[in-house]
C-alpha positions in Angstrom: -38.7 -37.0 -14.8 -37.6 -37.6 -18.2 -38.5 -41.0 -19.5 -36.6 -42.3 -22.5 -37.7 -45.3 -24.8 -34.7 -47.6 -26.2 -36.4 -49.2 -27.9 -34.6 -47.0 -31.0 -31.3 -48.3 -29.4 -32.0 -51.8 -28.0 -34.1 -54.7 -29.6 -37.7 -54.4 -27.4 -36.9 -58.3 -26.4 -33.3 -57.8 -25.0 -32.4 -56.3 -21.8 -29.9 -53.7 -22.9 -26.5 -54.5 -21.2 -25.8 -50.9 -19.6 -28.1 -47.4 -19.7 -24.7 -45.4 -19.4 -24.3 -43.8 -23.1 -27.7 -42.6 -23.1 -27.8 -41.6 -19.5 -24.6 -39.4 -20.6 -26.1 -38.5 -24.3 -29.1 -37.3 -22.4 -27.9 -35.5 -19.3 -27.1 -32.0 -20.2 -30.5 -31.5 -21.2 -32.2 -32.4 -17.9 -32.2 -30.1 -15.1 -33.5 -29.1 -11.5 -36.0 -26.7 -10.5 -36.3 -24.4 -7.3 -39.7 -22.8 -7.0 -40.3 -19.9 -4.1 -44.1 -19.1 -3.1 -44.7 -16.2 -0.5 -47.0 -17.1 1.6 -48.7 -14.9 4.5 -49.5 -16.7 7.7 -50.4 -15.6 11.5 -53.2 -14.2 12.7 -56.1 -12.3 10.5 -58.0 -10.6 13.6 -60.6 -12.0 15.3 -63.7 -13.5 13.3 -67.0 -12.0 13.5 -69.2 -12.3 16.5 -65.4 -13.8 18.9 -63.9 -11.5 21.7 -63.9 -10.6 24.8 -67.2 -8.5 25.8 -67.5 -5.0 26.0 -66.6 -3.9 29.3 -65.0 -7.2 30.4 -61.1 -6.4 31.7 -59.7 -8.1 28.9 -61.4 -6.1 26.4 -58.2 -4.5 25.1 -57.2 -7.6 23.8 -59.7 -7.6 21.0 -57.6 -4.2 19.4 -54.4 -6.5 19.9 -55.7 -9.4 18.1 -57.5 -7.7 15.3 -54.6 -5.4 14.2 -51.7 -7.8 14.4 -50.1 -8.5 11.5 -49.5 -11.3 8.8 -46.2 -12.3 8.2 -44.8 -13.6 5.2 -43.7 -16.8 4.8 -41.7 -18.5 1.9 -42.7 -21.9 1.0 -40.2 -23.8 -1.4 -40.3 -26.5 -3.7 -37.6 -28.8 -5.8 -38.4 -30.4 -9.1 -36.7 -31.7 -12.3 -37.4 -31.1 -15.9 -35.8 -31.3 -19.5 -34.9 -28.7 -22.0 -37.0 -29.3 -25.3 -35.4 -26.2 -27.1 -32.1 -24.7 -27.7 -33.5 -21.3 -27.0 -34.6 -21.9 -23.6 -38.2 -24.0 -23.6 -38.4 -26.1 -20.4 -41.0 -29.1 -19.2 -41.1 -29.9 -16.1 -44.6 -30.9 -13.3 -47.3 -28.6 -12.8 -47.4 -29.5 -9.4 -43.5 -28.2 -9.0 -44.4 -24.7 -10.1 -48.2 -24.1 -9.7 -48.9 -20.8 -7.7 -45.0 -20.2 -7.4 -43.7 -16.5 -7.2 -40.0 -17.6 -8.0 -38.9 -20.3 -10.1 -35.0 -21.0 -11.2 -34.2 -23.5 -13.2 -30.6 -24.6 -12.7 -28.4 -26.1 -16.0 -26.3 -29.0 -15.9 -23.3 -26.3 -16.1 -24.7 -24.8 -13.1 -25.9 -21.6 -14.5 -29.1 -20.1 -12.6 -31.8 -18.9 -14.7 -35.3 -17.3 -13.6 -38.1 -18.5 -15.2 -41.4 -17.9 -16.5 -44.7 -19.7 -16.6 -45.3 -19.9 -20.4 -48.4 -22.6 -19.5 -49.7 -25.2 -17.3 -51.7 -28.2 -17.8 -53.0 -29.9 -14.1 -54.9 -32.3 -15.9 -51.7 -34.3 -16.8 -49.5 -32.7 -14.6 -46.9 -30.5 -17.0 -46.0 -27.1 -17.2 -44.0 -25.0 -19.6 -41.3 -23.0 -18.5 -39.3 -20.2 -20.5 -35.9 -19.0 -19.5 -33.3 -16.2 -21.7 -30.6 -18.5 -22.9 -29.4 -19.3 -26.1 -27.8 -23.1 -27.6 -28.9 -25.0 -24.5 -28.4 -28.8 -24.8 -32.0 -30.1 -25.8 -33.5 -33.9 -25.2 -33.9 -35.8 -28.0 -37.8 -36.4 -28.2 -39.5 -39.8 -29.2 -42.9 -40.8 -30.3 -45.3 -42.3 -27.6 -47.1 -43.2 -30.6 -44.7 -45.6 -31.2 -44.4 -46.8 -27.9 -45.5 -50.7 -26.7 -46.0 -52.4 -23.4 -43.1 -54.3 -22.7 -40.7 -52.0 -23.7 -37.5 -51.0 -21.6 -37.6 -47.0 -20.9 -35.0 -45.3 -18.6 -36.1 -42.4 -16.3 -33.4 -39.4 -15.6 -33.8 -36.3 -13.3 -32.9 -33.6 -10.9 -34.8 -34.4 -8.1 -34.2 -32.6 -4.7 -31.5 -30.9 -5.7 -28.9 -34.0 -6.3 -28.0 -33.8 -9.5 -29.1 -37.0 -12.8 -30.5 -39.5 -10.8 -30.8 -42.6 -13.6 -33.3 -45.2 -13.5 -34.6 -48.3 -15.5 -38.2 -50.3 -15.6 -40.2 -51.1 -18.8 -43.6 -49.8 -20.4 -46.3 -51.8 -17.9 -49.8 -50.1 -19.9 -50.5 -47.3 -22.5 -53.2 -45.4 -21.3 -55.9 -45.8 -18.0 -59.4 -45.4 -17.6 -59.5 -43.9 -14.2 -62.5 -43.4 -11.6 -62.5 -39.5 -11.9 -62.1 -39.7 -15.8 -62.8 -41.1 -19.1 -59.5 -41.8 -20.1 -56.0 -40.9 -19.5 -53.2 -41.2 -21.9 -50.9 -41.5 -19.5 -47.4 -44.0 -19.8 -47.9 -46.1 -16.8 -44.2 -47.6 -16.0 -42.1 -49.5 -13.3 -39.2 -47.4 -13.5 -38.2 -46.3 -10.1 -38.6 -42.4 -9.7 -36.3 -41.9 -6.8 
């Protein structure tokens, strides 16, 4: 998801009468992502020290079982991201792509593109994508720096397919200590991801 601050629009203590021109300002920019893993599944013969015994009338079985073979499977995944550079730089969720074999990021004109893995980052959950296109529409980016609790941001995405879902919360905390780490400098919001 793409979370936007207005607080470069709006005054941080009033509640901005409608999100529509920046939900449309911003929209071309975000799009969905369709990620393909192949994945082999059945059997992988018989483990060590399992079968039927030697001599036993179902002995034959054991052949059967150890030369069967795997069959691919193709697992699939739907995500969202934003375009961060006219020539084709895209960030979406780690978790959307990791370990994918296919990835295709669809455009808000609905043009197709394969991507690549440029890098991922599971620590906070982002990924870098690369696709061959020239003079895409790119998000405007803020400063988190700037950022406060108690701010109004607006969330837009691509998510399962559907396409600019739009939704509104404010800034709740900057940053978590969590149990598992130090510190996180995560945005932690109320905004709705739907």
């Amino acid at each position: 998801m793409l979370f936007i601050s207005l607080a470069w629009i709006f005054p941080a203590q009033a509640m901005p009468e409608s999100f529509a021109d920046l939900a449309a300002a911003q929209a071309d920019a975000v799009v969905n992502i369709s990620t393909t893993q192949h994945v082999q599944q059945g059997p992988q013969g018989l483990p060590p020290g399992f079968g039927f015994p030697q001599g036993s009338p179902f002995e034959g079985f054991n052949d059967l079982f150890r030369n069967m073979p795997r069959q691919q499977q193709d697992k699939h995944s739907l995500g969202t991201g934003f375009v961060i550079s006219a020539d084709g730089y895209v960030v979406t969720n780690n978790h959307v792509v990791d370990g994918a074999d296919e990835i295709i990021v669809r455009l808000s004109d609905r043009r197709e593109l394969t991507a690549e893995v440029i890098g991922l980052d599971k620590k906070r959950d982002i990924a870098l994508l690369k696709v061959k296109a020239k003079d895409l529409p790119v998000v405007k980016l803020g400063s988190s720096h700037k950022l406060k609790v108690g701010e109004w941001v607006m969330a837009i995405g691509s998510p399962f397919g559907f396409d600019h879902s739009v939704s509104a919360g404010i800034v709740s905390a900057l940053g978590r200590s969590l149990p598992s780490e130090n510190y996180v400098p995560f945005i932690q919001t109320d905004v709705a991801i739907n």
